[in-house]
OpenMM code with the backbone's topology and positions (N, CA, C; nanometers):
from openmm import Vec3, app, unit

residues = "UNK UNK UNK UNK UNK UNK UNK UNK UNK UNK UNK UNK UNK UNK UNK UNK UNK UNK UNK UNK UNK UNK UNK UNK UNK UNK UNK UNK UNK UNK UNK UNK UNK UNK UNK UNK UNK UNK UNK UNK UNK UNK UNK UNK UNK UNK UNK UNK UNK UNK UNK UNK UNK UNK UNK UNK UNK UNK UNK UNK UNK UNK UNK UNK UNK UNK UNK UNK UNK UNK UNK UNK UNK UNK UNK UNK UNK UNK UNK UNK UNK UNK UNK UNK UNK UNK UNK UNK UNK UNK UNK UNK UNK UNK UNK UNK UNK UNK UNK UNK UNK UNK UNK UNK UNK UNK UNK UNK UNK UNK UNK UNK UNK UNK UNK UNK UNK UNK UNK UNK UNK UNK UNK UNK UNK UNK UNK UNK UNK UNK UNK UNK UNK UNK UNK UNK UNK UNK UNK UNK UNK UNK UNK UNK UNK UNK".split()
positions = [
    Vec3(3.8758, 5.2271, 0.7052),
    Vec3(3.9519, 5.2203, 0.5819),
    Vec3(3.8545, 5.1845, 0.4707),
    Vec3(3.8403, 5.2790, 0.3862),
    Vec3(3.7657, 5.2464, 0.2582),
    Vec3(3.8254, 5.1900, 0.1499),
    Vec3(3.7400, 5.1812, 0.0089),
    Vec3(3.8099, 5.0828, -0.0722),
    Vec3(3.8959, 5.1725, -0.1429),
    Vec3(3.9531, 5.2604, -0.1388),
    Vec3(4.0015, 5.4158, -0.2213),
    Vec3(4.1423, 5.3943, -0.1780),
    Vec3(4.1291, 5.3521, -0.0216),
    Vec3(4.2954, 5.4059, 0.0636),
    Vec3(4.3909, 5.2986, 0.0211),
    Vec3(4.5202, 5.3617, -0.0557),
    Vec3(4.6179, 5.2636, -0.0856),
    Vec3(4.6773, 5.1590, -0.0116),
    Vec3(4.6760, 5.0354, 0.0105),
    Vec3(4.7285, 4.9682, 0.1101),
    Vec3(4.8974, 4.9148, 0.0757),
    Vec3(4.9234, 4.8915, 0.1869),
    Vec3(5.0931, 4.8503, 0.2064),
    Vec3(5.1105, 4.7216, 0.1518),
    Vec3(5.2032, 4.7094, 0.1675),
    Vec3(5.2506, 4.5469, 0.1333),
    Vec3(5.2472, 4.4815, 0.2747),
    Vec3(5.2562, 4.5002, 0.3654),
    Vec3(5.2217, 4.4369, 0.5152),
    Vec3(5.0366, 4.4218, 0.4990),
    Vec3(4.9758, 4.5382, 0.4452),
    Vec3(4.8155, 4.4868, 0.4965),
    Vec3(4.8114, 4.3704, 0.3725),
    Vec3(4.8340, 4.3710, 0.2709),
    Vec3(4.8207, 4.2287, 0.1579),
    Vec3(4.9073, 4.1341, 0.1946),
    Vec3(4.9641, 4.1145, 0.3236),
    Vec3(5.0376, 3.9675, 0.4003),
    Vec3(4.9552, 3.9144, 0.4935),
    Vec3(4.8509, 4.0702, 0.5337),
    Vec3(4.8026, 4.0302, 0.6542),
    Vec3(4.6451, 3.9939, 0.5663),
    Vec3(4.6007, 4.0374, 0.4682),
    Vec3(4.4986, 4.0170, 0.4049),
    Vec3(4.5426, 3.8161, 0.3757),
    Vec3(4.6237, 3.8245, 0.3097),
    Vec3(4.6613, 3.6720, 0.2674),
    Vec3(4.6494, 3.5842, 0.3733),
    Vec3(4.6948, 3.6199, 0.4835),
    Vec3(4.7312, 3.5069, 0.5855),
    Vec3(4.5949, 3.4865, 0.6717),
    Vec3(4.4785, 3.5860, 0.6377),
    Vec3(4.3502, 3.5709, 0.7170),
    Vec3(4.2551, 3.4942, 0.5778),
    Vec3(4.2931, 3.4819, 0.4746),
    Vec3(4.2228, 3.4493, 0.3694),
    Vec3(4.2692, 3.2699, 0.3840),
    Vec3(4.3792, 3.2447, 0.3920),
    Vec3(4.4289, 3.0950, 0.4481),
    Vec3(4.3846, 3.0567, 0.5494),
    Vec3(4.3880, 3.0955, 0.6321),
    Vec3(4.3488, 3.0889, 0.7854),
    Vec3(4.2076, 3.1091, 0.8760),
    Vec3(4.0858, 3.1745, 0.7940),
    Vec3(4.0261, 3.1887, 0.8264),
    Vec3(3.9102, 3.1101, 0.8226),
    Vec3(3.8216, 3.1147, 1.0088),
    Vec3(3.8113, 3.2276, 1.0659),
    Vec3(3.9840, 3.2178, 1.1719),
    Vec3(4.0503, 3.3462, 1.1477),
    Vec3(4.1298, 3.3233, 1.2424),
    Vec3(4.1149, 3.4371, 1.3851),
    Vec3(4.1560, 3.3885, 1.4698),
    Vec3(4.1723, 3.4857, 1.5858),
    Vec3(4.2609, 3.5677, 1.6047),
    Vec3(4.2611, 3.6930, 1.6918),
    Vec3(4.3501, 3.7686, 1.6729),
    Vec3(4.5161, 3.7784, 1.7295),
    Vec3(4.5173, 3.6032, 1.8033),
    Vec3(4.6330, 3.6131, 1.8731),
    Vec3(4.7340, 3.5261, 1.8039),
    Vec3(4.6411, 3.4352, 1.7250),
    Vec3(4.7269, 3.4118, 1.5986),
    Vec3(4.8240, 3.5085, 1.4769),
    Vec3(4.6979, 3.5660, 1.4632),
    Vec3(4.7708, 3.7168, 1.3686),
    Vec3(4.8760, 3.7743, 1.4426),
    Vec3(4.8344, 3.8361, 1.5734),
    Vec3(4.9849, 3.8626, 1.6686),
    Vec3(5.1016, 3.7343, 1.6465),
    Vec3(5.1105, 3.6221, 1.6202),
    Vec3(5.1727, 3.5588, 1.6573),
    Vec3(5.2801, 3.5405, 1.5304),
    Vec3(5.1573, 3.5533, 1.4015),
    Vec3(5.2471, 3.5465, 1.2340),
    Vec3(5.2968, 3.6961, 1.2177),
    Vec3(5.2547, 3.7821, 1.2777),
    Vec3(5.3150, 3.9142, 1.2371),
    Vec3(5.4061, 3.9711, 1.3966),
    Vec3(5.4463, 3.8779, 1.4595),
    Vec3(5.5127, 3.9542, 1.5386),
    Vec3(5.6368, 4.0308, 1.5470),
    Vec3(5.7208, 4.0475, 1.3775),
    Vec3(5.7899, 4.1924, 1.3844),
    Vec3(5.7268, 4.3157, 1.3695),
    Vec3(5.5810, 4.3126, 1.3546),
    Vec3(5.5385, 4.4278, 1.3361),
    Vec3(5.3917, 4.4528, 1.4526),
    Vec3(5.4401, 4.3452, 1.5444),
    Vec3(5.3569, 4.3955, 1.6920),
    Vec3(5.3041, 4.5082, 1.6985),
    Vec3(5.3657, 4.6038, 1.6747),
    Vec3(5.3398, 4.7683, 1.7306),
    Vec3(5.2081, 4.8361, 1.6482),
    Vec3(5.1970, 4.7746, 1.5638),
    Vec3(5.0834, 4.8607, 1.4135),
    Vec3(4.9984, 4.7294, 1.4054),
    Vec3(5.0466, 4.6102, 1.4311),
    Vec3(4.9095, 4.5051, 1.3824),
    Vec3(4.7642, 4.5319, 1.3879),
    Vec3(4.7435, 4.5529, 1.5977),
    Vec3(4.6296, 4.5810, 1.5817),
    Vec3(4.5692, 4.7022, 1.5526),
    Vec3(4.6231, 4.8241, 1.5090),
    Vec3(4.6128, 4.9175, 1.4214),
    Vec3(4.5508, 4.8712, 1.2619),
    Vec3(4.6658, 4.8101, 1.2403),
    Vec3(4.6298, 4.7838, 1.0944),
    Vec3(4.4743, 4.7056, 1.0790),
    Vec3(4.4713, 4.5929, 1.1578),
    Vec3(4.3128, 4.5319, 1.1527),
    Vec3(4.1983, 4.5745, 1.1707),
    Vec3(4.2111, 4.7039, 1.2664),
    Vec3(4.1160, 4.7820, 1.3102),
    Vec3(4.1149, 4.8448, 1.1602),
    Vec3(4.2004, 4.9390, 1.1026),
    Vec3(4.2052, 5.0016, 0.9954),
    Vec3(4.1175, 4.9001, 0.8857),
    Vec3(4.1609, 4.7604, 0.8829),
    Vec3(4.1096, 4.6736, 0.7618),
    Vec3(3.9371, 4.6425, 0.7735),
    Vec3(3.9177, 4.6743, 0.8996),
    Vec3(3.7839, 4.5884, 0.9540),
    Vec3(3.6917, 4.7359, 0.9352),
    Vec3(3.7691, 4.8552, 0.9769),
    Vec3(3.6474, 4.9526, 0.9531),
    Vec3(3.5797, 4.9520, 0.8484),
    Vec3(3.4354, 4.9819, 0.8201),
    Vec3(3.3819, 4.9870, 0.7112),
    Vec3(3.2756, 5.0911, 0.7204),
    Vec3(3.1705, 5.1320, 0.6530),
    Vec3(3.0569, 5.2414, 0.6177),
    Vec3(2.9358, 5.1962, 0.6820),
    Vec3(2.8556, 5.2464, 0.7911),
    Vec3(2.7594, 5.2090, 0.8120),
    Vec3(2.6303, 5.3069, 0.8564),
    Vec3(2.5223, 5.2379, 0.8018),
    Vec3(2.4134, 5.2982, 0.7908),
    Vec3(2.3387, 5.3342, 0.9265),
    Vec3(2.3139, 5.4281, 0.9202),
    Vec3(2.2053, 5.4916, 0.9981),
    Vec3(2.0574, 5.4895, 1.0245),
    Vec3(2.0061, 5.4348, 1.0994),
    Vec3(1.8252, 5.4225, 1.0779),
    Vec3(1.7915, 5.4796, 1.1982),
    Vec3(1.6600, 5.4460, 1.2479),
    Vec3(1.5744, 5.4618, 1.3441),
    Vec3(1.6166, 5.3361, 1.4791),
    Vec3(1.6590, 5.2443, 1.4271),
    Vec3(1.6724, 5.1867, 1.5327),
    Vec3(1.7868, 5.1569, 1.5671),
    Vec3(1.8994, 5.1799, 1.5174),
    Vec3(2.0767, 5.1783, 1.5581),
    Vec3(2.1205, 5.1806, 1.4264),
    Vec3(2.2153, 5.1384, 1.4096),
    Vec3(2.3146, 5.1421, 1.3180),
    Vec3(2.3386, 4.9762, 1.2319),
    Vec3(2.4211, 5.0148, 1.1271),
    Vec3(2.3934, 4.8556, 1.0691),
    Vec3(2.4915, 4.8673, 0.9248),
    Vec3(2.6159, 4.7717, 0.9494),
    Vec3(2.7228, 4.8131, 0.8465),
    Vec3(2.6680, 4.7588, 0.7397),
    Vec3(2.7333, 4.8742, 0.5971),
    Vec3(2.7664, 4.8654, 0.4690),
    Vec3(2.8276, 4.7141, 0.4495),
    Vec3(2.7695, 4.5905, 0.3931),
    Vec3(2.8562, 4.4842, 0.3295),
    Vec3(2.9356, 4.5150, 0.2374),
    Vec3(3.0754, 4.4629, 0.2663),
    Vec3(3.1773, 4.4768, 0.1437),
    Vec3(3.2368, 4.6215, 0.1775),
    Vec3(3.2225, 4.6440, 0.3020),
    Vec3(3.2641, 4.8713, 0.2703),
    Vec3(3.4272, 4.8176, 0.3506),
    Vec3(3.4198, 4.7244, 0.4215),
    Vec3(3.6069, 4.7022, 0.4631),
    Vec3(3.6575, 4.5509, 0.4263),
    Vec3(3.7716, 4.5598, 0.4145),
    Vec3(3.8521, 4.4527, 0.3592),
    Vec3(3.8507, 4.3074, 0.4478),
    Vec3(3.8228, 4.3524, 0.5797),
    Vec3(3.7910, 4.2147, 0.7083),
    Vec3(3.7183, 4.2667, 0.7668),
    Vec3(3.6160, 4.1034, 0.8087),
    Vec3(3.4965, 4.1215, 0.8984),
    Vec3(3.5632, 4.0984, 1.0389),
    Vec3(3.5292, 4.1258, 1.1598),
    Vec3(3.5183, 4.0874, 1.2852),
    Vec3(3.4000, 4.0012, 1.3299),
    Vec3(3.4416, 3.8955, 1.3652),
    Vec3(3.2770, 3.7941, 1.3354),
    Vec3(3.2518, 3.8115, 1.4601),
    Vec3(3.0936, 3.7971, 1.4511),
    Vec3(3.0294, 3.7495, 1.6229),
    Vec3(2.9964, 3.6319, 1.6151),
    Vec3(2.9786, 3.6767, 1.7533),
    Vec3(2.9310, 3.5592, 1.8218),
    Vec3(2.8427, 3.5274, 1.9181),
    Vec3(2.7558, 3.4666, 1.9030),
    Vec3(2.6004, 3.4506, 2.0577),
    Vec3(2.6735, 3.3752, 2.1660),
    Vec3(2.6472, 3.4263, 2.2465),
    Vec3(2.6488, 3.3408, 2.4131),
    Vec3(2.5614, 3.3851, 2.4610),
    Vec3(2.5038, 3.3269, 2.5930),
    Vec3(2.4131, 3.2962, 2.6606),
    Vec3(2.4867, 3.3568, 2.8290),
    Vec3(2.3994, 3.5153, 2.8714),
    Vec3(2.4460, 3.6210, 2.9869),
    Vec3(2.3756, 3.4899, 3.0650),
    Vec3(2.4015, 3.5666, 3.2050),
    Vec3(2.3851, 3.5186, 3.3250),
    Vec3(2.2684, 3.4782, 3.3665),
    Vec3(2.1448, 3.5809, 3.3027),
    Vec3(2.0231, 3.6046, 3.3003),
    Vec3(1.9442, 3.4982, 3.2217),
    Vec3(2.0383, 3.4265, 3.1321),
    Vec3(1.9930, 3.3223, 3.0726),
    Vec3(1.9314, 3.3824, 2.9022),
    Vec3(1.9461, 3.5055, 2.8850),
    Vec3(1.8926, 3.5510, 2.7193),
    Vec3(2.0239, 3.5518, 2.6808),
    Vec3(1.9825, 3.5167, 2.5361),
    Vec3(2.1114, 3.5061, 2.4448),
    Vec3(2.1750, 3.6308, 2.3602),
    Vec3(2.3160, 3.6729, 2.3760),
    Vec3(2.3083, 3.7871, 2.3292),
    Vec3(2.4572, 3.7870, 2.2270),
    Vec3(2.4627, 3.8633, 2.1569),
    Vec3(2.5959, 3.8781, 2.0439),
    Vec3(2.7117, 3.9067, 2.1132),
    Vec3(2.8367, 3.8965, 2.0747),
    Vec3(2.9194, 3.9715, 2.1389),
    Vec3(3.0754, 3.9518, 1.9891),
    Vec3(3.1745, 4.0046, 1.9896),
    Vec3(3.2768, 4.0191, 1.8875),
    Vec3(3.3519, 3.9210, 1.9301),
    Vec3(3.3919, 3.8266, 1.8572),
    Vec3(3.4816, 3.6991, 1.8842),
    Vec3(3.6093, 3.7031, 1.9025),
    Vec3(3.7016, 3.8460, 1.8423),
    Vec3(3.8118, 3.8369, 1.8220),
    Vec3(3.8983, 3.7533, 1.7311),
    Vec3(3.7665, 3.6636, 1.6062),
    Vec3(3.8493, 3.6484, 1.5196),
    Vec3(3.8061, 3.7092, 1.3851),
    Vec3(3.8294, 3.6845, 1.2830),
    Vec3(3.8572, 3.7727, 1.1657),
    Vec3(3.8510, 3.6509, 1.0261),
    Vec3(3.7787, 3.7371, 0.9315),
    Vec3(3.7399, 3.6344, 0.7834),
    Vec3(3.7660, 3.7891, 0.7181),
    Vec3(3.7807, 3.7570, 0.5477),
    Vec3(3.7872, 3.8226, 0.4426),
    Vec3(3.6358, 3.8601, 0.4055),
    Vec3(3.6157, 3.9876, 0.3458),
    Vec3(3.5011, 4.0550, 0.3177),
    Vec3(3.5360, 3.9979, 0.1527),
    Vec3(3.4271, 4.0170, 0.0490),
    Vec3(3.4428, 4.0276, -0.0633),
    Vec3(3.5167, 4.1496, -0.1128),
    Vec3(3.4970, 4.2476, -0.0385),
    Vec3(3.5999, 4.3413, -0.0859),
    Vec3(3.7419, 4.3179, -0.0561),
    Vec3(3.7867, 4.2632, 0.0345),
    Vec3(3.9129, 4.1791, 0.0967),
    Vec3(3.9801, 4.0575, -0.0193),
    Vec3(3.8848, 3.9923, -0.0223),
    Vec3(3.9119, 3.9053, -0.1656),
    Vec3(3.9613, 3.9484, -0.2526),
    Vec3(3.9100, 4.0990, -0.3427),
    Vec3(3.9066, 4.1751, -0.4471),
    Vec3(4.0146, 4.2729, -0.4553),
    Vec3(4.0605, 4.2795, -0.3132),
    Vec3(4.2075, 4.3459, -0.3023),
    Vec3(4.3439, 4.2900, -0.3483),
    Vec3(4.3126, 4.1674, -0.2591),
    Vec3(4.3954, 4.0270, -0.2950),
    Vec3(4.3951, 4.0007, -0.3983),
    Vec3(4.3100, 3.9657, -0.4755),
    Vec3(4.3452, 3.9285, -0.6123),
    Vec3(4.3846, 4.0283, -0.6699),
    Vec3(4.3221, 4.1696, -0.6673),
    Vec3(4.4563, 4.2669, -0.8580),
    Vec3(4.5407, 4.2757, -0.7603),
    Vec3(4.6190, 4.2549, -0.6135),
    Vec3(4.7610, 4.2602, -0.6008),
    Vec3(4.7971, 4.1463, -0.6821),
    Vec3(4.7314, 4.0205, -0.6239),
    Vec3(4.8501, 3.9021, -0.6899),
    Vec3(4.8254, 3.9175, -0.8311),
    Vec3(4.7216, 3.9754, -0.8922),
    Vec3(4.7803, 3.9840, -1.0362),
    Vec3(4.8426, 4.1186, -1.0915),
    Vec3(4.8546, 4.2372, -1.0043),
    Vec3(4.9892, 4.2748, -0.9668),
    Vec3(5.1010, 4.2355, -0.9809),
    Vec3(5.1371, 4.1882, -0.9352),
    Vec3(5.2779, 4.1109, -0.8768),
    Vec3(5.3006, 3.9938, -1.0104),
    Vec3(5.1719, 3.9521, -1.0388),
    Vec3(5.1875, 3.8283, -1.1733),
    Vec3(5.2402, 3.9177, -1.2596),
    Vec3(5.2278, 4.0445, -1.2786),
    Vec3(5.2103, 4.1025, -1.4352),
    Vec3(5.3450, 4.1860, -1.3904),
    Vec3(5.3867, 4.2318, -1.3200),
    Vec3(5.5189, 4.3154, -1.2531),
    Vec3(5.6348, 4.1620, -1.2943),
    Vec3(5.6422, 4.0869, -1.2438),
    Vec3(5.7052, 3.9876, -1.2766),
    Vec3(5.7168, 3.9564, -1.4147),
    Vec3(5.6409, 3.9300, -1.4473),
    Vec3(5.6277, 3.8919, -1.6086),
    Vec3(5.6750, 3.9916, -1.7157),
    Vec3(5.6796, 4.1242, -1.6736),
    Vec3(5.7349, 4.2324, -1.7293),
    Vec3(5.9150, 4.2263, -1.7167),
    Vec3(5.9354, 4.1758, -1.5439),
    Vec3(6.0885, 4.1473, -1.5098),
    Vec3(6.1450, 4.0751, -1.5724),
    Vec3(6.0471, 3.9476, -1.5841),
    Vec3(6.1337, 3.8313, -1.7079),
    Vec3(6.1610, 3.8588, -1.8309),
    Vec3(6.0793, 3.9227, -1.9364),
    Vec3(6.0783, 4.0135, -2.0344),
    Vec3(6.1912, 4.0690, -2.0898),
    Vec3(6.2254, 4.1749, -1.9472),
    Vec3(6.2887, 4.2618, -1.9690),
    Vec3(6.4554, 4.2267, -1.9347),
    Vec3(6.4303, 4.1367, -1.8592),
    Vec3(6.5875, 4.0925, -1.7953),
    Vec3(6.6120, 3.9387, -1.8502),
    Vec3(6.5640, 3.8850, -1.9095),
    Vec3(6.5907, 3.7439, -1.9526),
    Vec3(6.5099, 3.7170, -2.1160),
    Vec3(6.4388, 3.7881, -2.1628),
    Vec3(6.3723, 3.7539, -2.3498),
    Vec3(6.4620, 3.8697, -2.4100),
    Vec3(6.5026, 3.9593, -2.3552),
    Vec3(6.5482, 4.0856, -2.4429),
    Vec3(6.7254, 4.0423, -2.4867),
    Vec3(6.7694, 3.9932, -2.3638),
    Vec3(6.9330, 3.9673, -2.3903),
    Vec3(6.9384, 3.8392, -2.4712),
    Vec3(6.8044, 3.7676, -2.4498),
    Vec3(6.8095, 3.6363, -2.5072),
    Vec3(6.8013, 3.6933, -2.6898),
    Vec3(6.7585, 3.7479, -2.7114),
    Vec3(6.6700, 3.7819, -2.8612),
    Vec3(6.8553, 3.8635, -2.9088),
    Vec3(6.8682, 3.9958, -2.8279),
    Vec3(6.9959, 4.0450, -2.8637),
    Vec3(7.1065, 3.9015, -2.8796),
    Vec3(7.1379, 3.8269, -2.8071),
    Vec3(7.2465, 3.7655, -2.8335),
    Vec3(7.1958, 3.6633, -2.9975),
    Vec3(7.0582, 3.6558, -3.0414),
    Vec3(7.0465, 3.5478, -3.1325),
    Vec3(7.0970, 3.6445, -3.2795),
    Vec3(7.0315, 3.7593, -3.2807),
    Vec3(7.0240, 3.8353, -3.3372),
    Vec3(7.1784, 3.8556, -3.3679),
    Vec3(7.2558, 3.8792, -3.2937),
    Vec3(7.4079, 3.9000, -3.2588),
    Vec3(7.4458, 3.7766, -3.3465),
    Vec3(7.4265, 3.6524, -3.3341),
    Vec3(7.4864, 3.5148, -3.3840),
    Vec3(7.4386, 3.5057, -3.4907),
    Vec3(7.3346, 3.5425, -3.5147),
    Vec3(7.2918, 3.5501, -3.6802),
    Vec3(7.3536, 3.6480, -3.8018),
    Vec3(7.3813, 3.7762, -3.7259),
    Vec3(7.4888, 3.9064, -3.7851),
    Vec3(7.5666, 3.8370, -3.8322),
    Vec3(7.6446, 3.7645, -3.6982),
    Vec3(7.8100, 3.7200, -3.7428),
    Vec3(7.8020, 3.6079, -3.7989),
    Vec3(7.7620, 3.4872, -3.7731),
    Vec3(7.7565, 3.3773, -3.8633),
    Vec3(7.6643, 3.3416, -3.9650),
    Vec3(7.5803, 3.4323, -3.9949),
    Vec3(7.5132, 3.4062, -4.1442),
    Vec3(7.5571, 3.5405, -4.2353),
    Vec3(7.4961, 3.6510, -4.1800),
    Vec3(7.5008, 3.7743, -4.3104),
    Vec3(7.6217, 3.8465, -4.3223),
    Vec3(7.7136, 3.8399, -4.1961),
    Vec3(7.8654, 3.8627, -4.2681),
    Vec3(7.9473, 3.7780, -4.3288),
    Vec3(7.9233, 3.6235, -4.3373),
    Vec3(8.0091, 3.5639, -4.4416),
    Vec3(7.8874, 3.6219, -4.5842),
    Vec3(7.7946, 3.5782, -4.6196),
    Vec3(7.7449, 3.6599, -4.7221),
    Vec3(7.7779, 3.7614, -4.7829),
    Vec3(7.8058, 3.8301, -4.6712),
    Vec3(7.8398, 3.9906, -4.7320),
    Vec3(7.9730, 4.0139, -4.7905),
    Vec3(8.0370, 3.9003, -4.7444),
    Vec3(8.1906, 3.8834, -4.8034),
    Vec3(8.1782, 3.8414, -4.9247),
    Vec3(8.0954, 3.6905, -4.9216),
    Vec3(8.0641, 3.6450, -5.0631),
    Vec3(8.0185, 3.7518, -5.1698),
    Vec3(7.9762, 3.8096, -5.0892),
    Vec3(7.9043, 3.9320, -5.2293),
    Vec3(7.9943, 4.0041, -5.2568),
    Vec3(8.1112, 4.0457, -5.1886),
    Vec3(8.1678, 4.1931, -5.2000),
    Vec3(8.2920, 4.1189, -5.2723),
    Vec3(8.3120, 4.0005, -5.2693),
    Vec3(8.4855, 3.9406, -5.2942),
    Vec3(8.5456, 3.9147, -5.1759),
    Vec3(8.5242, 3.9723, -5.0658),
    Vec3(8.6117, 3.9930, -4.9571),
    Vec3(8.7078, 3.8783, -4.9382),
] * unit.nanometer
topology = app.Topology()
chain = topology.addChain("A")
for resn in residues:
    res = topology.addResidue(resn, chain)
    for name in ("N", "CA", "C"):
        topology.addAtom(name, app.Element.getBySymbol(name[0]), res)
């Protein structure tokens, strides 16, 4: 998943709750998202993919190219050399961060438009309304004789 692909409102719950939580593991995440069991570990796999480079001697990811890291981790094989292996838990990339935030200021500015529109507009009409009737139509009487 690159930084281009539109995300859901489930991956910015699941972005949030690894940004609180992290480093978290993945049986936790199963555990906060378990109405949506069926796509989770879909979705993380989707969040964790990222762009990676090609050389001469293996491969080696793009920083910042997916929204969550999969962290490692060293242990120590049988043989006694120490070697990496994937932990199964999960932290926010800076690009992960950067998602998170223009949603929640998203959602700040979507809101703030709702209040606006559903609570300053009727407020302003009704003053506007009380000012008609109790200031400039007795005036207008005064002026006319009425």
């Amino acid at each position: 998943m690159s930084s281009d692909v539109t995300l859901q409102e489930i991956d910015y719950e699941l972005l949030e709750y690894i940004s609180e939580n992290q480093p978290v593991h993945i049986d936790k995440i199963k555990g906060r998202f378990s109405k949506v069991q069926e796509s989770i570990e879909y979705r993380i796999e989707a969040l964790s993919k990222g762009t990676v480079r090609k050389f001469a001697g293996g491969i080696s990811p793009v920083e910042n190219s997916s929204f969550i890291l999969h962290i490692w981790e060293e242990f120590m094989q049988d043989n006694g050399e120490i070697s990496i292996r994937q932990s199964n838990s999960y932290e926010l990339t800076g690009l992960g961060y950067q998602a998170l935030q223009d949603y929640n200021r998203t959602l700040k500015s979507k809101r703030k438009d709702v209040w606006l529109k559903n609570a300053w507009i009727p407020i302003l009409v009704s003053i506007a309304m009380y000012l008609l009737l109790n200031a400039v139509l007795p005036l207008l009487r005064c002026i006319l004789g009425l």
